[in-house]
N, C-alpha and C positions, 0 to 999 in steps of 0.2 A: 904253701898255697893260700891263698889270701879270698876269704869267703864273703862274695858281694850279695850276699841274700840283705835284702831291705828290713830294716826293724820292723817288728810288730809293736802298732802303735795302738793302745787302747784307750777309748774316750768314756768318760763315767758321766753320771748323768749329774748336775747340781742338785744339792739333797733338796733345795723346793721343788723342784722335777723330779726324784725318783717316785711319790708319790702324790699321787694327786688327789686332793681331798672329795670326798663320797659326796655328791647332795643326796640330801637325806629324802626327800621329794621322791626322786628319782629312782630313786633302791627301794621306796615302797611301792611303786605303781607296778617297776619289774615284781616284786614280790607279787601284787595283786593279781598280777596278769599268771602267774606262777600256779598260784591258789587257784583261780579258776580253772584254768587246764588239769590242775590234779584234781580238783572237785567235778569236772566233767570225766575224765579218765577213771575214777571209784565209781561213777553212777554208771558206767559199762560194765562196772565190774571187772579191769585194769588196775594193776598197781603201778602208782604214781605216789610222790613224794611229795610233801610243802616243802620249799625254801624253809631252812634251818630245823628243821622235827627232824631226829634222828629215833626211828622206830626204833625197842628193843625186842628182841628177840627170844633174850630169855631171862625170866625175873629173876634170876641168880645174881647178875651183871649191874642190877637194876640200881642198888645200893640199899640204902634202910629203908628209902620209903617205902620199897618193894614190899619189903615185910609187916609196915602196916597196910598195906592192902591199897594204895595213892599210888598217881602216877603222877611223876613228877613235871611242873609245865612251868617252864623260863616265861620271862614276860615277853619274850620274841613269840613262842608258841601260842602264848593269849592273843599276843596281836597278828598273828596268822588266824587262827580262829577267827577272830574278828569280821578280817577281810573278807574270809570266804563266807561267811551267813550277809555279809554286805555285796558280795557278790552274786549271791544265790537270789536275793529278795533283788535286784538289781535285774537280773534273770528274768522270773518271774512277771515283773512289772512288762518288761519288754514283749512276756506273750502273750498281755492281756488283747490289745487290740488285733491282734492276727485273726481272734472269731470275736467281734463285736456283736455278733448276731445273738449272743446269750444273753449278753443288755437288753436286746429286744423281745426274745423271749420273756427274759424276766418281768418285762413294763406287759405285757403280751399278761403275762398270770396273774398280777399286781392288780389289774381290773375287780378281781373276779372278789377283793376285799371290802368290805361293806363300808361306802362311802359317809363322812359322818355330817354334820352339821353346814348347814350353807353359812361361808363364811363373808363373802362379800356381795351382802343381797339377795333379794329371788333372785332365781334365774340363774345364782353364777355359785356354783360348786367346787371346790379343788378335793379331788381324789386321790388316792394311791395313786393312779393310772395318769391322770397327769403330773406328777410329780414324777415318778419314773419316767413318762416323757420330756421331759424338762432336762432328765439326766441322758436321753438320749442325745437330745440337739446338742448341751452342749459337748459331749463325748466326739460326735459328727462334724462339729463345728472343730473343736482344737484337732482334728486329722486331717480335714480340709484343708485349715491354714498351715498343718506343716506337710501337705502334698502327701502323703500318705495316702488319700482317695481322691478321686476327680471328678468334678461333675460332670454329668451325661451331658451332652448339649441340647437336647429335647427337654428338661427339665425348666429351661428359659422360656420356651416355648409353651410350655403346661404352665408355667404358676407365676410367670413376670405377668402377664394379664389379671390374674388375683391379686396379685399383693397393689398395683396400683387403682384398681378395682377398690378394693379396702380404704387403702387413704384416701381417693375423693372423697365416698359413700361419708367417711369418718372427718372429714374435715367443712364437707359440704351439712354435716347433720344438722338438725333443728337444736339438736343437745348434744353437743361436744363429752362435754364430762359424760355424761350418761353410756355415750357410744366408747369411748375409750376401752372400757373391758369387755365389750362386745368384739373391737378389734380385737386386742390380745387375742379373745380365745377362736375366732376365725383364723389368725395369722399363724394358731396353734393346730389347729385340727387339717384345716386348709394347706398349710403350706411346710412350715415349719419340720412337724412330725413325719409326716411323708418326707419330704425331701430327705431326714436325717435316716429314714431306715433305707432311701435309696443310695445313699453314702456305707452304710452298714451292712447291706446285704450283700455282699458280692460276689457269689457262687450258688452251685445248688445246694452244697452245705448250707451253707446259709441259709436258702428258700428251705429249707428240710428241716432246720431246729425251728426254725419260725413258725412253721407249717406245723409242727408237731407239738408246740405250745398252745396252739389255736385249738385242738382236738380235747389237748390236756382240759386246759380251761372249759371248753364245750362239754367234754364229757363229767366232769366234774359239777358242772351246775346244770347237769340233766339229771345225774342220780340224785343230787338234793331238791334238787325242784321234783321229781317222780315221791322221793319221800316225803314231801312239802303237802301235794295234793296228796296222797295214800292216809297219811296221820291227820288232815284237817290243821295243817299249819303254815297254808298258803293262802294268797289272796280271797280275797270277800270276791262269790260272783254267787249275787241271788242272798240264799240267807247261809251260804257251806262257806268254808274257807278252802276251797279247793283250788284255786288258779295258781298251777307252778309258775315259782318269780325266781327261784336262787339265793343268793346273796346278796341278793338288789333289791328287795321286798317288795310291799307295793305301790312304793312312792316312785319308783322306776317300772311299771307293769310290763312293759314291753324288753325291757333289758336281756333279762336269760334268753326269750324266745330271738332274738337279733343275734345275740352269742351262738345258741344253739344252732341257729340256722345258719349260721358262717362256717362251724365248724362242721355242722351238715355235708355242706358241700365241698367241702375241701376231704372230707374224708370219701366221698361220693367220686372225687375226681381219681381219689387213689385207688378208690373199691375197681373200677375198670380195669385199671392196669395192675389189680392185685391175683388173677392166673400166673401170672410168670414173673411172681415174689417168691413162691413156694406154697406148699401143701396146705399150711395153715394161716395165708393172708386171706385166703377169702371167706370162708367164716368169720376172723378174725373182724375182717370189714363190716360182713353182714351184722354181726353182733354188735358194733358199735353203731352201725348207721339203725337197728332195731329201737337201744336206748334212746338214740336223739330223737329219734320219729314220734316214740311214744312223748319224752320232755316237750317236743316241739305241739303235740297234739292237746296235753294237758295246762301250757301255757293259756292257750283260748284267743292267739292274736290273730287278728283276720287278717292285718295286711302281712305280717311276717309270713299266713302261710303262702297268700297269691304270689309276694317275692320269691319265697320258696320254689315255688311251681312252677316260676316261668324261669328260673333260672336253671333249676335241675331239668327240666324237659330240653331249653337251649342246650347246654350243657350235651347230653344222651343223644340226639340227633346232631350233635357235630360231628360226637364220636363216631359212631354207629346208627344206622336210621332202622337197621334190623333189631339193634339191639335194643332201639329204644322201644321200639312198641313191644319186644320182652317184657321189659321193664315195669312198662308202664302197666298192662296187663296185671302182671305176679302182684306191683302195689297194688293196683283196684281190690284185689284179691284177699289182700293182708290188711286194708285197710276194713274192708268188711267183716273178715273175723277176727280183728282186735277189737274194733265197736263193739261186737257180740257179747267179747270176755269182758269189756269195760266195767259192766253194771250201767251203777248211775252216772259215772265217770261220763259214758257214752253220750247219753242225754244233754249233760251239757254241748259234749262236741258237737252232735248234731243239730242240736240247735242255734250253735253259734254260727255252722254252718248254711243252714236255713237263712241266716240274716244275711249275708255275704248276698246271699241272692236277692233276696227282697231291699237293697241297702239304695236302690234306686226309688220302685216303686213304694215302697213303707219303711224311710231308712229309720230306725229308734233312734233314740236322743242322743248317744254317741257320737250316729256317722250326720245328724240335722245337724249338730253341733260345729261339725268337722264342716261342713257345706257352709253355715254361717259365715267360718272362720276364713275358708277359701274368697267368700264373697268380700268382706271385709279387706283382705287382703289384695283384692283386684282395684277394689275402690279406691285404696292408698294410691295404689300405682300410679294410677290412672290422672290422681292431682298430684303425684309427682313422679314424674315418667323416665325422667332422667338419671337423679343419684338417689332419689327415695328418700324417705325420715333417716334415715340413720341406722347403725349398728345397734341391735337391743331396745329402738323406738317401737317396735310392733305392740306392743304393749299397752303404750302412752296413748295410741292411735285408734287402741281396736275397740272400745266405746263407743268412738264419734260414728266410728262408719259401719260398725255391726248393726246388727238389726236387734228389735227387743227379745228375739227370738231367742239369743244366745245364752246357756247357761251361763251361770255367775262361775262359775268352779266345775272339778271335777272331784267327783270323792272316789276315796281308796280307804281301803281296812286290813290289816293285817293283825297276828298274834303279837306281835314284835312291835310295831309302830303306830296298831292302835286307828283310830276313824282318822283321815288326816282330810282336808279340805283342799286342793290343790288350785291356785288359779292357770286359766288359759293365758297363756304368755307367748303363744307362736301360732302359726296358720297350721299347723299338722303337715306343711307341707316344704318340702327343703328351695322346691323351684320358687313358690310364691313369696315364702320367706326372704329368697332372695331380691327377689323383683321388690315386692316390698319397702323394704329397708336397704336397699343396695338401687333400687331402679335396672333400669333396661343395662345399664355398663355393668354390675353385679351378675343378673342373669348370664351375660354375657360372656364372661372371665369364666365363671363357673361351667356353660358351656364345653368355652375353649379348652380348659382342664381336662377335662371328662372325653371331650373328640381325640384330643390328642392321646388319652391313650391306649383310647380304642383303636384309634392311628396305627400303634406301637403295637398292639395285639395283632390287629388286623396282618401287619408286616412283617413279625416275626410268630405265624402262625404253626402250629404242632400238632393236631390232635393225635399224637404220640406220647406226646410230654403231660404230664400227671401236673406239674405246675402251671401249665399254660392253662389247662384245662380249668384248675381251680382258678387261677384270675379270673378268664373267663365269667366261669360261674358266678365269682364277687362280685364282679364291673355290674353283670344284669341283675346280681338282686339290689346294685345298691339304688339303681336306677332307676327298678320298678319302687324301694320301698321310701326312696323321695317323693314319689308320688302322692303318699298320705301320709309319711310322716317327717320331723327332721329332727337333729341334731340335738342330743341333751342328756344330762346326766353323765354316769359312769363309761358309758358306754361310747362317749365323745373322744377318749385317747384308744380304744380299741378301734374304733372304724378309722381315726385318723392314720395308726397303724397297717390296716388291711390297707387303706386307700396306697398309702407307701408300699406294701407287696407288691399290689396287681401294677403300681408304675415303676417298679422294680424291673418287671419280667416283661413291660412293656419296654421301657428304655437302652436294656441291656440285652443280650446275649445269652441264653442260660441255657441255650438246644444239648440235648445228651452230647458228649463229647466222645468221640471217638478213642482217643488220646488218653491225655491227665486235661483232666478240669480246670476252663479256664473260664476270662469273662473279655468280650470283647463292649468296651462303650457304645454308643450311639453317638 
C-alpha cells in the first residue's frame, strides 16, 4: 500500500534574519519606561523589578562579596539606577506647575524682606518683591505659550486700555528717557503681575495658599511692628520712637499699616464664616484679627485706618446687616478699653485721631502738604489735559506749579536708618497721579480696570464665599486709599499681587463646588 501523505517541508530562516540586531536607543528608553513603573510600583509599596537586577535572597548565594559586607552592581544596574533618579527628578519637575500658586505665595512673603538701596534713581527701587514678581510673569508667560493656562477673556477688556494708555502717556512725554522706567514699573504693578497670578491661581486651592500667605505676612509684621513701638524701636513720632513700621522702617512709614490692613481683612472675611470651621476657628480668628488691630492702631496711618473702615463696615453689611451693627458696637467697645490699657501708647492714637477730624478745618503740615501736592497736580492736568508730562515727570513739574507753601521734604527717623530727609515725588494721590502724568486717557484706563472688576464681582456675587467677600473687601480699601495716597516702595509687588487676586475671583469662577473643584473661565 503505497503512502500519499505530502512531505513535511521546513523553511529556516537566513542566519541575517534569524536575528535581528537590538538598537541600543531603543532597549534603553523600554528600560526607562521599565524603571519607572518599578519606581512608581516601590512608592506603593508593591514589588516590582528593574530590567536586568536580579534581587538576592539570600547572602549565602551571594558569592564573596557577600562576606565583605558589598553588593554586588554590574554596570547594567548602575545605569538602571541612573535612569530611575533621572526619572524621578523628571517626575518632580512635571509637578511643579500643577500649584503655581506657591510661586505666589512665595513673592506674597518675599515683600516682607527689607528692601535695600535705590538702585536706579529716586523714585525707583528693585526689591525682593519685585524680583519674585518678575519670576512670576515669567513662570505665567512660558504656561501661556505652551497652553497650559488660558486667558479669561475679560482680562482684554481690564488691562488692553492700560497697557495702550501707558505707551501714548510714554511716547507722548516731555522726557522720554526719564518716563521709560516709569513705564516698566506701571506695566509691572498694572498689568503684568496681576495678569500673571490670574494665569496662576486657578482654584480655591489656589485663592487659599495665597489668602493664607497674606495673613502669614500680616501677622508677622504686626508682632514686630507691636514689639517695634513696645521697645521704642519704631519710627520717630514727636520726640518717642514709637510708630510701628515692620520690616519697612521709616523710609516706607505707611508700608506695615497697608500690609496689615490687607491682611486684616481677608482674615475679617474668614472670621464670618469661621462658626462652621469648628470649635476653635473663631477664637482663633478673633486672636488674630486682636493682634492686627492693635499693629494697625500703633502704625498711626490715618488714611490706612478710613480705608480700613469703609472697607470692613462694606464688607459686614453685605454679609449681614444684623450682624454688622454687632460688630460694630463689640469694636466701639474694645476700642475704648484698649486706649484705656495703652498708657501713653493711647495718647498718641487719640490724637492722631483728633487730626483725621480737624484735617479740613486746621489740617497740620502733613495733610497742607498733601492739599499743595493735589493742587499742584490739578494744575498739571489742566496745561496738559490729554496725555500729561509723562511716566515719573510729576516730579520735574511739581516746583513750577506748587505753591511756596509746599514743604521741601518729608523727614523720617528710625533706630536702623537714622533721620533720613525724603523728597515729595508724587501727589499722595494714585487718581491725580494719574491724570497728571498719564492726562484724561490714563485716568481713564485706570478707570476702566477698576469697573471692570468690580463688573466681575458685581456678577459673580456670593456673600457665602469667604473669597469673594475678601476681594470685595481689597477692591474698597484699595479705592478708598487711592484717594490720599499712591503707589511706592515695597509694597508696589504686594498690592500689584492683591490687585491679581481680587481679578482672579472677578474673572473666574471660584463659587463653592458642589462636586470636585473646578474653574469655569469667563
Amino acid at each position: 500500500m503505497t503512502d500519499h501523505t505530502p512531505p513535511t517541508v521546513t523553511y529556516s530562516k537566513p542566519p541575517e534574519l534569524a536575528r535581528a540586531p537590538e538598537v541600543p536607543r531603543a532597549r534603553e528608553a523600554v528600560e526607562a519606561g521599565e524603571v519607572i513603573e518599578a519606581a512608581e510600583a516601590n512608592g506603593r509599596g508593591e514589588v516590582a523589578e528593574a530590567p536586568g537586577v536580579t534581587p538576592t535572597s539570600d547572602t549565602s548565594e551571594a558569592g564573596p562579596a557577600a562576606s565583605t559586607g558589598e553588593t554586588p552592581r554590574s554596570p547594567k544596574a548602575v545605569k538602571v539606577t541612573s535612569l530611575a533618579k533621572a526619572a524621578g527628578l523628571a517626575k518632580a519637575v512635571r509637578r511643579v506647575p500643577r500649584r503655581p500658586s506657591w510661586l505666589v505665595a512665595g513673592a506674597v512673603l518675599s515683600v516682607g524682606i527689607p528692601p535695600g538701596a535705590e538702585a536706579f534713581g529716586p523714585g525707583v527701587q528693585v526689591t525682593a518683591g519685585d524680583i519674585a514678581s518678575v519670576l512670576l510673569v515669567v513662570v505665567a508667560a512660558s504656561l501661556l505659550v505652551t497652553r497650559r493656562v488660558e486667558m479669561p477673556r475679560a482680562a482684554l477688556a481690564a488691562f488692553g486700555p492700560l497697557i495702550a494708555a501707558l505707551g501714548v502717556s510714554t511716547v507722548c512725554s516731555t522726557d522720554v528717557a526719564s518716563s521709560l522706567p516709569g513705564f516698566v514699573r506701571s506695566l509691572q504693578i498694572f498689568v503684568l503681575v496681576p495678569l500673571a497670578v490670574v494665569l496662576l491661581v486657578r482654584d480655591r486651592r489656589d485663592l487659599a495658599i495665597v489668602c493664607s500667605s497674606v495673613l502669614a505676612l500680616g501677622l508677622g509684621e504686626a508682632v514686630y511692628g507691636i514689639w517695634q513701638s513696645a521697645t521704642g524701636n519704631g519710627a520717630s513720632m514727636g520726640e518717642h520712637n514709637m510708630r510701628a513700621v515692620g520690616t519697612f522702617g521709616a523710609v516706607d512709614v505707611m508700608a506695615m499699616s497697608i500690609v496689615v490692613g490687607i491682611a486684616f481683612l481677608v482674615l475679617t472675611a474668614f472670621a464670618l464664616k469661621a462658626p462652621g470651621r469648628g470649635i476653635a476657628a473663631v477664637p482663633a480668628a478673633l486672636a488674630g484679627l486682636g493682634v492686627l488691630a492693635v499693629a494697625l492702631a500703633l502704625a498711626l496711618s490715618r488714611g490706612t485706618w478710613l480705608a480700613l473702615g469703609a472697607a470692613a463696615v462694606l464688607t459686614l453689611v453685605i454679609f449681614n446687616r444684623w450682624t454688622a451693627v454687632k460688630v460694630l458696637i463689640c469694636c466701639a467697645a474694645l476700642v475704648l478699653v484698649t486706649l484705656a490699657g495703652m498708657g501713653g501708647g493711647s495718647q498718641a492714637v487719640v490724637e492722631r485721631g483728633k487730626s483725621m477730624a480737624g484735617s479740613i478745618s486746621d489740617p497740620d503740615r502733613s495733610v497742607e502738604d498733601r492739599y499743595n501736592l493735589w493742587g499742584a497736580a490739578v494744575r498739571i492736568w489742566q496745561d496738559h489735559p490729554v496725555t500729561g508730562v509723562g511716566v515719573k515727570n510729576f516730579p520735574a513739574y511739581r516746583d513750577t506749579y506748587a505753591g511756596i507753601e509746599l514743604s521741601s521734604g518729608s523727614e523720617t527717623a528710625d533706630p536702623v536708618n537714622g533721620y533720613v530727609r525724603q523728597p515729595l515725588l508724587s501727589p499722595h494721590n494714585e487718581y491725580l497721579l494719574f491724570l497728571s502724568e498719564q492726562g484724561v486717557a490714563g485716568l481713564a484706563a485706570l478707570v476702566a480696570l477698576l469697573a471692570v472688576i468690580v463688573a466681575g464681582l458685581w456678577t459673580r456675587r456670593d456673600a457665602g464665599d469667604p473669597f469673594w467677600l475678601a476681594s470685595v473687601a481689597l477692591t474698597a480699601f484699595l479705592l478708598v486709599n487711592f484717594l490720599y495716597a499712591d503707589l511706592g516702595g515695597p509694597t508696589c509687588a504686594f498690592i500689584a499681587i492683591v490687585l491679581g487676586v481680587v481679578a482672579a475671583r472677578a474673572f473666574g469662577d471660584f463659587a463653592p463646588a458642589k462636586g470636585a473643584p473646578g474653574r469655569a473661565r469667563a
